[in-house]
The first five atom37 places (N, CA, C, CB, O) and aatype in JSON, in Angstrom:
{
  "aatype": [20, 20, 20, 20, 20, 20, 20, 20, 20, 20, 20, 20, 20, 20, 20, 20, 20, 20, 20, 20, 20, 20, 20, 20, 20, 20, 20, 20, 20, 20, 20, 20, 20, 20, 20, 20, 20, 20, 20, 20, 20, 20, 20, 20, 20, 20, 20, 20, 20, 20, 20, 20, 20, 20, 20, 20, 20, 20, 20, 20, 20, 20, 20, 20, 20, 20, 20, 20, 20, 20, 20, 20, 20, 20, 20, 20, 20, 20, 20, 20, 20, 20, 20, 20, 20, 20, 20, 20, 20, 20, 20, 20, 20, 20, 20, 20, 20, 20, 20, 20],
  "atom_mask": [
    [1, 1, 1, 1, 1],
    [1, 1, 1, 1, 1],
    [1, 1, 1, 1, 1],
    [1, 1, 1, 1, 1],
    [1, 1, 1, 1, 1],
    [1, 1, 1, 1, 1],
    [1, 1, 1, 1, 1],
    [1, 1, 1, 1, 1],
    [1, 1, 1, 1, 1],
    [1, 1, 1, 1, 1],
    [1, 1, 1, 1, 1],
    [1, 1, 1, 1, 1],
    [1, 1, 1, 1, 1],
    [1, 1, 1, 1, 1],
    [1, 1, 1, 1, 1],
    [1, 1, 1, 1, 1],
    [1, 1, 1, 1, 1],
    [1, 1, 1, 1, 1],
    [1, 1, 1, 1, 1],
    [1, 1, 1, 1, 1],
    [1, 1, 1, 1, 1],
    [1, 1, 1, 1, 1],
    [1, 1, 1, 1, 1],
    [1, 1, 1, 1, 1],
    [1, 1, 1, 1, 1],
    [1, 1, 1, 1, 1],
    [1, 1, 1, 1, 1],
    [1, 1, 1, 1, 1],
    [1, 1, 1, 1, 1],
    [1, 1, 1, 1, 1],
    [1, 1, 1, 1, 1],
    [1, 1, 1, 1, 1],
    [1, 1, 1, 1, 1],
    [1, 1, 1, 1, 1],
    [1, 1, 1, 1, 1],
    [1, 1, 1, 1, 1],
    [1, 1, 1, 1, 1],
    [1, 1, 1, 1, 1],
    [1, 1, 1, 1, 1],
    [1, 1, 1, 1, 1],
    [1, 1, 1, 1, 1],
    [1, 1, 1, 1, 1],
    [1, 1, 1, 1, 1],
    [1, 1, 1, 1, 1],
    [1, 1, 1, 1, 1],
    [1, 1, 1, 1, 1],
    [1, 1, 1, 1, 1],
    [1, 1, 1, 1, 1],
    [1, 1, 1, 1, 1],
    [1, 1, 1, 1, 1],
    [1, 1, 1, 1, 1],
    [1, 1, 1, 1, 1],
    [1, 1, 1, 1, 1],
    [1, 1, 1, 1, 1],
    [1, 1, 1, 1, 1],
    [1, 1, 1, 1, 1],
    [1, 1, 1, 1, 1],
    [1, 1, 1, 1, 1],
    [1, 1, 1, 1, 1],
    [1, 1, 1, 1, 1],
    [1, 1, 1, 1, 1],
    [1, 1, 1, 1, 1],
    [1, 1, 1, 1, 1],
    [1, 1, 1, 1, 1],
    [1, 1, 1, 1, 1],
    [1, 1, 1, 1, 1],
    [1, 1, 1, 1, 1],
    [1, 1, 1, 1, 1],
    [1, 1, 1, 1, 1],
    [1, 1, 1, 1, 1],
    [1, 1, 1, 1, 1],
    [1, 1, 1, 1, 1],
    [1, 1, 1, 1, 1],
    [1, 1, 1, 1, 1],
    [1, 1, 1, 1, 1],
    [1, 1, 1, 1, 1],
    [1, 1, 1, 1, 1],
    [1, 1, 1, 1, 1],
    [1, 1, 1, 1, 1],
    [1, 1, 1, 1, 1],
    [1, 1, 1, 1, 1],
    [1, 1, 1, 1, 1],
    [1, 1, 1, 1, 1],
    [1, 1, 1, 1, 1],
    [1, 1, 1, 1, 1],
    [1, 1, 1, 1, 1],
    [1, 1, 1, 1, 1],
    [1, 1, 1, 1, 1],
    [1, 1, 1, 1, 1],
    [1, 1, 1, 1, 1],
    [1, 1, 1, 1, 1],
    [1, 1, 1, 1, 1],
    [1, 1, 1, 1, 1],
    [1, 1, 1, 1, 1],
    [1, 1, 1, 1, 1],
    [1, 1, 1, 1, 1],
    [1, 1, 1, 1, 1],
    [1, 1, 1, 1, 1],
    [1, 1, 1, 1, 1],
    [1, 1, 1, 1, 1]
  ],
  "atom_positions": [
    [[-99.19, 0.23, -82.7], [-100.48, -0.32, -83.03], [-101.54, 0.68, -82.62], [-100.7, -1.69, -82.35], [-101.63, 1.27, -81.53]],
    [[-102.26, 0.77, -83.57], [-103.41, 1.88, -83.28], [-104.63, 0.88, -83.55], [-103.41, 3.44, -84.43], [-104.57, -0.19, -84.16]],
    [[-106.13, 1.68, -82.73], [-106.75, 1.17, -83.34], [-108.54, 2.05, -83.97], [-106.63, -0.01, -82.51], [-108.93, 2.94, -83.22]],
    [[-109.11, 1.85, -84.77], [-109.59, 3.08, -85.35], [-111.37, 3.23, -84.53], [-109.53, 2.87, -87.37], [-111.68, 2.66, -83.48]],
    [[-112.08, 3.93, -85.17], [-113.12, 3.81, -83.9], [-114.06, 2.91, -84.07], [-113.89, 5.01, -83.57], [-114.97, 2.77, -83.25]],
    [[-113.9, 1.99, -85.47], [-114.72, 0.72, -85.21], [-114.16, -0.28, -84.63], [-115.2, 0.17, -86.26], [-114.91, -1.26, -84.56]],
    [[-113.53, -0.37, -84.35], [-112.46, -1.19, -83.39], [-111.39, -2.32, -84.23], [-113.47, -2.18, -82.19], [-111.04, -3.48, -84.02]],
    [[-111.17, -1.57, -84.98], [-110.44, -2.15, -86.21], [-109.37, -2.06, -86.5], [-110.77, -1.89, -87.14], [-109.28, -1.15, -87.32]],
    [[-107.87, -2.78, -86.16], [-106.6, -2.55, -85.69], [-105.73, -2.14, -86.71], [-106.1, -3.63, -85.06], [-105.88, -2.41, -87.9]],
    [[-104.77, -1.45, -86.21], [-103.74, -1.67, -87.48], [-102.26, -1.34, -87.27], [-104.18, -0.76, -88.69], [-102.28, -0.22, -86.75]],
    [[-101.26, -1.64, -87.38], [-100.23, -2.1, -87.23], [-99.5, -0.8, -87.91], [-100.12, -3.52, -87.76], [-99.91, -0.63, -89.06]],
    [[-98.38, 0.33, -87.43], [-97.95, 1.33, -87.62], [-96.3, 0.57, -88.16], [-98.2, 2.34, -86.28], [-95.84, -0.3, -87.43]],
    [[-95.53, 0.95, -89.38], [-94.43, 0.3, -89.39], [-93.67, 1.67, -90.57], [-94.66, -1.57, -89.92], [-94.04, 2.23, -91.61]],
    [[-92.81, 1.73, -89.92], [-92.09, 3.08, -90.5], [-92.02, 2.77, -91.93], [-90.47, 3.44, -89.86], [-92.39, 3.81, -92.47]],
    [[-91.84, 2.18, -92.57], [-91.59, 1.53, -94.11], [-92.59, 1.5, -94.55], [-91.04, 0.22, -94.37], [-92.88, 2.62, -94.97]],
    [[-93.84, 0.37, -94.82], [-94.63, 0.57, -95.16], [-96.02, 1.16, -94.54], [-94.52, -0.2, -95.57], [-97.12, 0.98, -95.06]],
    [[-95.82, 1.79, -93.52], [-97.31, 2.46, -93.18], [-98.55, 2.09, -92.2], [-97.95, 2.45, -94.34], [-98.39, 1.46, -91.15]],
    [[-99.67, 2.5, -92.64], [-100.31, 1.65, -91.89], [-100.77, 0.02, -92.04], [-101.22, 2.3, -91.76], [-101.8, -0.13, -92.7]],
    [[-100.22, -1.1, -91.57], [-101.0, -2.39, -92.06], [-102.5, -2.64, -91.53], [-100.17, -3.67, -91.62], [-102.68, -2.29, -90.37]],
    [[-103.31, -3.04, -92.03], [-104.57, -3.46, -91.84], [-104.17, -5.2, -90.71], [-105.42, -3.64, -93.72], [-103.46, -6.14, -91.06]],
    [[-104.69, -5.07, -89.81], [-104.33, -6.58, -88.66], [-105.61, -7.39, -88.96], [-104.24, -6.21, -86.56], [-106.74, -6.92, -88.83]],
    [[-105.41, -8.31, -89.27], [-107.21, -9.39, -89.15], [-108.06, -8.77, -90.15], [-108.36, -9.23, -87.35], [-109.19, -9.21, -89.97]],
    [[-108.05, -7.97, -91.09], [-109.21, -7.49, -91.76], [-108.67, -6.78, -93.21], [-110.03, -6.4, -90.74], [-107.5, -6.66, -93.57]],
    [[-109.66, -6.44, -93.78], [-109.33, -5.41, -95.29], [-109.31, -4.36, -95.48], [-109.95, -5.41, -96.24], [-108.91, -3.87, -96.53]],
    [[-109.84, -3.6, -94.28], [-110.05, -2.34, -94.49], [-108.93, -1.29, -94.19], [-111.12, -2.09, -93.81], [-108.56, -0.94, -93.07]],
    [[-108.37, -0.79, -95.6], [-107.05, 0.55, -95.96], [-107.49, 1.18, -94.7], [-107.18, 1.84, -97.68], [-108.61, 1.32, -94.22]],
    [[-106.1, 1.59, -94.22], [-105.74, 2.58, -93.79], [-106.56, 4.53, -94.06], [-104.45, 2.24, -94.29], [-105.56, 5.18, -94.35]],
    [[-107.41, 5.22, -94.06], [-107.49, 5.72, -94.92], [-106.01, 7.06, -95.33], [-108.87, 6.04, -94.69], [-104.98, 7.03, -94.66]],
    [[-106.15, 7.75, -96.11], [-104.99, 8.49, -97.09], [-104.95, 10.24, -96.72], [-105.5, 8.24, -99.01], [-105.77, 11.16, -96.7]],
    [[-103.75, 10.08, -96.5], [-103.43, 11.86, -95.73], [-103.95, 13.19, -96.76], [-101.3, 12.19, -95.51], [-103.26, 13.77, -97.61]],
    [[-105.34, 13.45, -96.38], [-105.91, 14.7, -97.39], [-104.99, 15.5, -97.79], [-106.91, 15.65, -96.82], [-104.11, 16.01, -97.09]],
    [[-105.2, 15.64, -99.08], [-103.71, 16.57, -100.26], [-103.61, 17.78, -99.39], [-104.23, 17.26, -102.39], [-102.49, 18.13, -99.03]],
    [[-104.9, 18.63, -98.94], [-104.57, 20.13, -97.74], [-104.03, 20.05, -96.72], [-105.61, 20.84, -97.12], [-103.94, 21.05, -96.01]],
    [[-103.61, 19.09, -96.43], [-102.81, 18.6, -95.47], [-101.43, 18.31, -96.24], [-103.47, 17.34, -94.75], [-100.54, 18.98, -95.72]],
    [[-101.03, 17.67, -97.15], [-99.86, 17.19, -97.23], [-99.29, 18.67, -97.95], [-99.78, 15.67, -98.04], [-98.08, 18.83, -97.75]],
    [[-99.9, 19.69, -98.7], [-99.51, 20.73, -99.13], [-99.08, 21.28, -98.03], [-100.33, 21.38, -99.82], [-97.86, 21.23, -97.9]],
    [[-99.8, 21.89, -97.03], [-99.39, 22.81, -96.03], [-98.63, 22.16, -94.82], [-100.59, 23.53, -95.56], [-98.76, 22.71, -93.73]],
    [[-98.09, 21.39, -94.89], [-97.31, 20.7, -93.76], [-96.28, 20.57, -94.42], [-97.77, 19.41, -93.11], [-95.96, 19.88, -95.39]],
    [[-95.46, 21.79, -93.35], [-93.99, 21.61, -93.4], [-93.06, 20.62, -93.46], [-93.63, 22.01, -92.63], [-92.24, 20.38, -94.34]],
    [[-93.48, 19.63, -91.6], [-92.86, 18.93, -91.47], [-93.84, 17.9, -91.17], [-91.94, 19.28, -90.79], [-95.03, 18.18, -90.99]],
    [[-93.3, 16.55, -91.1], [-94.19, 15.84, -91.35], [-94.03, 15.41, -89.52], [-93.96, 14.74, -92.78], [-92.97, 15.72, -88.97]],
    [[-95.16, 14.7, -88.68], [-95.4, 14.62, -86.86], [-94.04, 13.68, -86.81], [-97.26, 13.62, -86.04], [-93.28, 13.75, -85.83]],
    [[-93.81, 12.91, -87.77], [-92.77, 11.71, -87.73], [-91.42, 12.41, -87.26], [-92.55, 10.91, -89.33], [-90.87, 12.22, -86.17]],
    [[-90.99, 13.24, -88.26], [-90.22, 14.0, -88.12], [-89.96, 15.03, -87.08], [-90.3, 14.31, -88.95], [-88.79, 15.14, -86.7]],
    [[-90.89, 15.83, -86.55], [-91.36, 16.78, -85.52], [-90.72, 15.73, -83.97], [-93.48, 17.08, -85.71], [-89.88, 16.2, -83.2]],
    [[-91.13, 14.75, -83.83], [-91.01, 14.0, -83.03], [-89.62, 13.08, -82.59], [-91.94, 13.46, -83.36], [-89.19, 12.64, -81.52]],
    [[-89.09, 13.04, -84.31], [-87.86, 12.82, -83.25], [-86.88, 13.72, -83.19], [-87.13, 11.65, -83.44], [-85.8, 13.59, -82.61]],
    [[-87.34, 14.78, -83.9], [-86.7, 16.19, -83.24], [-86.57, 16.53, -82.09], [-87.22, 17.19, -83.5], [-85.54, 17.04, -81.65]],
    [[-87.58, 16.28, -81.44], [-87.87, 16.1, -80.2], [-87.61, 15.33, -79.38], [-88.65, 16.07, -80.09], [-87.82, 15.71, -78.23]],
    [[-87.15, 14.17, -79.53], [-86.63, 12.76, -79.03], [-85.46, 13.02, -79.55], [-87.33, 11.32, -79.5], [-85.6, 12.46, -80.63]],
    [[-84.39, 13.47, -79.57], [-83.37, 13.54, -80.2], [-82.64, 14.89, -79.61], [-83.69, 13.47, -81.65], [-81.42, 15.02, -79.75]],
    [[-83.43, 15.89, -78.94], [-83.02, 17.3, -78.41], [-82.8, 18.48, -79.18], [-81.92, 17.21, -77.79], [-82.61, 19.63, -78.81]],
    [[-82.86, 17.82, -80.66], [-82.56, 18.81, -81.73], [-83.25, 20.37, -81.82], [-82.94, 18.08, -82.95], [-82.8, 21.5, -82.0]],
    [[-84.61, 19.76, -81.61], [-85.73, 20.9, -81.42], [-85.08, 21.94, -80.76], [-87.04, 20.48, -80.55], [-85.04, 22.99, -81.41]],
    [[-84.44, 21.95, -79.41], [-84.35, 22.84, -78.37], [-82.88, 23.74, -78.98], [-84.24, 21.92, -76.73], [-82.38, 24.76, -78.5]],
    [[-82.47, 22.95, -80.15], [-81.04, 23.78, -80.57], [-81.42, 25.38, -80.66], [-80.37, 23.22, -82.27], [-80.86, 26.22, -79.96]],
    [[-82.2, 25.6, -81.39], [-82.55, 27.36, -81.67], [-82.05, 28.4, -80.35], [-84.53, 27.62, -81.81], [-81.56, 29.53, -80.4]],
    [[-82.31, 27.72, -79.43], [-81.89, 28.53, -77.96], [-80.8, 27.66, -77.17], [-83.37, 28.74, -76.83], [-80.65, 28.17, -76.06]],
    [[-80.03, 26.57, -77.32], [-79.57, 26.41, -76.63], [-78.41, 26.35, -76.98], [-79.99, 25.8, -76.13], [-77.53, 26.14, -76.15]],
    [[-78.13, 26.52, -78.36], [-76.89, 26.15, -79.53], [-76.64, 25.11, -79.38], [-75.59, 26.78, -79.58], [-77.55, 24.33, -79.13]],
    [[-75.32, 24.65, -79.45], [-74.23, 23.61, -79.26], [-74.83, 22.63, -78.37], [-72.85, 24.18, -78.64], [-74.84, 21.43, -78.66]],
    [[-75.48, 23.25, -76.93], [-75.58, 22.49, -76.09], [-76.79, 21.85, -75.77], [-75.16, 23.0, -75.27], [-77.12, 21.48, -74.64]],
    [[-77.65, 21.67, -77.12], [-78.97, 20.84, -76.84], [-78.2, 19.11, -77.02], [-80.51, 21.32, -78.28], [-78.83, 18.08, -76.76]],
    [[-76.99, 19.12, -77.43], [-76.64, 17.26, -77.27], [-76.23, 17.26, -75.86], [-75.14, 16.44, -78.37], [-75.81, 16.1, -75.81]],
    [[-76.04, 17.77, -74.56], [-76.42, 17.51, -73.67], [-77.82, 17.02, -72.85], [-76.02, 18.17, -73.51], [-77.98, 16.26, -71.89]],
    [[-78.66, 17.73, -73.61], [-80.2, 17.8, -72.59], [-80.55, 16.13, -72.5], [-81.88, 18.87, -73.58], [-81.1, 15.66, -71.5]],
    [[-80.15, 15.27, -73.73], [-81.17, 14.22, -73.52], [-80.25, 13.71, -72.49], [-81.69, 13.17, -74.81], [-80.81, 13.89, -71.4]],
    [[-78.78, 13.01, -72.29], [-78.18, 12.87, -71.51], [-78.38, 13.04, -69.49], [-77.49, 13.51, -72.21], [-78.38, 12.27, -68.53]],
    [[-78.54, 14.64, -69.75], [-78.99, 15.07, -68.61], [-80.75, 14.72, -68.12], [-78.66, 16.54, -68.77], [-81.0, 14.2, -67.03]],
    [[-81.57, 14.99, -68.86], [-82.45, 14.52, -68.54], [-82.63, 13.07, -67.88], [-82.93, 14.72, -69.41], [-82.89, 12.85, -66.7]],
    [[-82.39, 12.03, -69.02], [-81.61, 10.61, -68.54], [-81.37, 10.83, -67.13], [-80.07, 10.27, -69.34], [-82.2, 10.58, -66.25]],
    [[-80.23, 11.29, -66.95], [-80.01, 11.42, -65.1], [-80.6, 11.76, -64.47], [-79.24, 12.04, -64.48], [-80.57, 11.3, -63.32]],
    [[-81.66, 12.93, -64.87], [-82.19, 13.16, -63.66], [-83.66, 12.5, -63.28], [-82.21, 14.56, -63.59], [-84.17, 12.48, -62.16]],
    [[-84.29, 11.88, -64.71], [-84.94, 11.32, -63.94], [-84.79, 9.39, -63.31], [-86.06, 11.73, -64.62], [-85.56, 8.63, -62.73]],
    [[-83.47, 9.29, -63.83], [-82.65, 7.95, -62.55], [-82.56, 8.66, -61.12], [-80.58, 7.43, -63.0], [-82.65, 7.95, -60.12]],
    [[-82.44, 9.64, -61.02], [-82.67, 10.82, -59.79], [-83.48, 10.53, -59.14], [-83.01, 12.14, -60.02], [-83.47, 10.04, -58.01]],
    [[-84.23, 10.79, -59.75], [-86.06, 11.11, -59.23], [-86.6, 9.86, -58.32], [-87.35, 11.16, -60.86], [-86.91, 9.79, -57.13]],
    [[-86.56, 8.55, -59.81], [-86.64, 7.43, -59.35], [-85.99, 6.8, -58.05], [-86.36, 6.89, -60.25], [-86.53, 6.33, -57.05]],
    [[-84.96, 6.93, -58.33], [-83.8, 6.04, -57.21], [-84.5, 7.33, -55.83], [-81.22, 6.24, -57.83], [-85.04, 6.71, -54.92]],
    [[-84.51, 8.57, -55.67], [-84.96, 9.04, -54.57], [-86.06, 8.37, -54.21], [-85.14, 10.29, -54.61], [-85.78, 7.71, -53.22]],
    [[-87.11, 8.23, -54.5], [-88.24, 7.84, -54.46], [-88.53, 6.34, -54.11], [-88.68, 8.21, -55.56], [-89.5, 5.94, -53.47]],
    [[-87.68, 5.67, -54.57], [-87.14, 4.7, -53.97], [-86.41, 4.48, -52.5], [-86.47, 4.47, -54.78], [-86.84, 3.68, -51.66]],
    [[-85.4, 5.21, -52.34], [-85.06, 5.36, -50.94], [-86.17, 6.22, -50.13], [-83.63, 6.05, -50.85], [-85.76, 6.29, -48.97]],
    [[-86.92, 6.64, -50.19], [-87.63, 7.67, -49.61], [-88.75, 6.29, -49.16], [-88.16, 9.19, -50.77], [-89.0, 6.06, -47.97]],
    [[-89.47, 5.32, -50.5], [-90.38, 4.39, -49.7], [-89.77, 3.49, -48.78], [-91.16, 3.58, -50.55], [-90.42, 2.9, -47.91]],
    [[-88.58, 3.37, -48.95], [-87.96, 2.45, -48.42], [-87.76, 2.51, -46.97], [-86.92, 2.35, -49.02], [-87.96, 1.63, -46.14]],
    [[-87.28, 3.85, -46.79], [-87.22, 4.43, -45.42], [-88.3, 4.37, -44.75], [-86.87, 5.69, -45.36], [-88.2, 4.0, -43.58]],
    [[-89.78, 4.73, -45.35], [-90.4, 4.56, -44.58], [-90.94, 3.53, -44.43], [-90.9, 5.21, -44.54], [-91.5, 3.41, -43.34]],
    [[-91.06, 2.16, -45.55], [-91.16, 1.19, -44.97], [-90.36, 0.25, -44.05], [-91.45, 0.83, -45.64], [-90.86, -0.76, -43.57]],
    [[-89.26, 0.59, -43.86], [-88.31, 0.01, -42.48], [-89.01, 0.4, -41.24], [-86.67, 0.71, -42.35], [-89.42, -0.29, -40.31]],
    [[-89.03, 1.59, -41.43], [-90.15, 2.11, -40.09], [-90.62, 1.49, -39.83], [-91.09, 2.93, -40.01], [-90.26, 0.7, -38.96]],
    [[-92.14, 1.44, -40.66], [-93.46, 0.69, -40.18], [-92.98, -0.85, -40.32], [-94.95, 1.06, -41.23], [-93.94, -1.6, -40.13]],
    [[-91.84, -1.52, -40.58], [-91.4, -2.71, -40.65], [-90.83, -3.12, -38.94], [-90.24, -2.69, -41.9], [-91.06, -4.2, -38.39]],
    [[-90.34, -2.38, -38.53], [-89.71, -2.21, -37.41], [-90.67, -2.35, -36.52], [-89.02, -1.1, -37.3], [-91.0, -3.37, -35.91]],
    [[-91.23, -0.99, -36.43], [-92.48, -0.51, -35.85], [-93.28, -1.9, -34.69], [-93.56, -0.04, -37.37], [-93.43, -2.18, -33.5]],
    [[-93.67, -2.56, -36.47], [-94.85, -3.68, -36.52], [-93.91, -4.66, -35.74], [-95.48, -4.29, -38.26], [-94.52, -5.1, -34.76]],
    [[-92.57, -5.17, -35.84], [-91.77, -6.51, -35.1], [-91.54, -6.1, -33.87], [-90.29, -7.02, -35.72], [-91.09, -6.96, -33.12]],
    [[-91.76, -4.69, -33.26], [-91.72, -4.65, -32.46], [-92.68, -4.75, -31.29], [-91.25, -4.09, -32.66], [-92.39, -4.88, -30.1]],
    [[-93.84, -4.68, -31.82], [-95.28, -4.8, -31.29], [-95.76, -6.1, -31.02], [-96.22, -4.24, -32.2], [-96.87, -6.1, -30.49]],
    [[-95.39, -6.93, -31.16], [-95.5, -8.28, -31.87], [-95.22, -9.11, -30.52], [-94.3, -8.56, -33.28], [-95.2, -10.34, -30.54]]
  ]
}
């Protein structure tokens, strides 16, 4: 869902496009100098990118690893970050019942 700068919504749907939400006013239409000189279309670009494909040129074979790995590492990140507040809130948990 996007919405445009009169504050006028509209509903993004891979099939048909942009929908107009609550109102009449089209979508407006991708200028022809644009649709000539564009290779690829952002749709496409993107899940190239979401997909790891992009990174094939340099990585060969092994860009169907990256999304995988990525995946893990940032469950990594998280779950550290997690034990890390955790630790220190036992501390100051402790800390405080002991003062008490």
């Amino acid at each position: 869902m996007i919405t445009d700068l009169e504050g006028k919504e509209y509903m993004i749907d891979y099939d048909k496009g942009a929908i107009p939400l609550y109102h009449g006013k089209l979508f407006p239409e991708m200028p022809k100098n644009v649709l000539d000189e564009s290779k690829m279309s952002l749709w496409n670009l993107s899940l190239e990118i979401h997909t790891g494909r992009f990174f094939q040129f340099f990585l060969g074979n092994l860009y169907i690893v990256l999304v995988p790995l990525s995946g893990l590492v940032a469950i990594m990140v998280v779950l550290s970050g997690y034990l890390l507040w955790r630790k220190k809130f036992r501390k100051t948990a402790i800390h405080n019942s002991t003062n008490v």
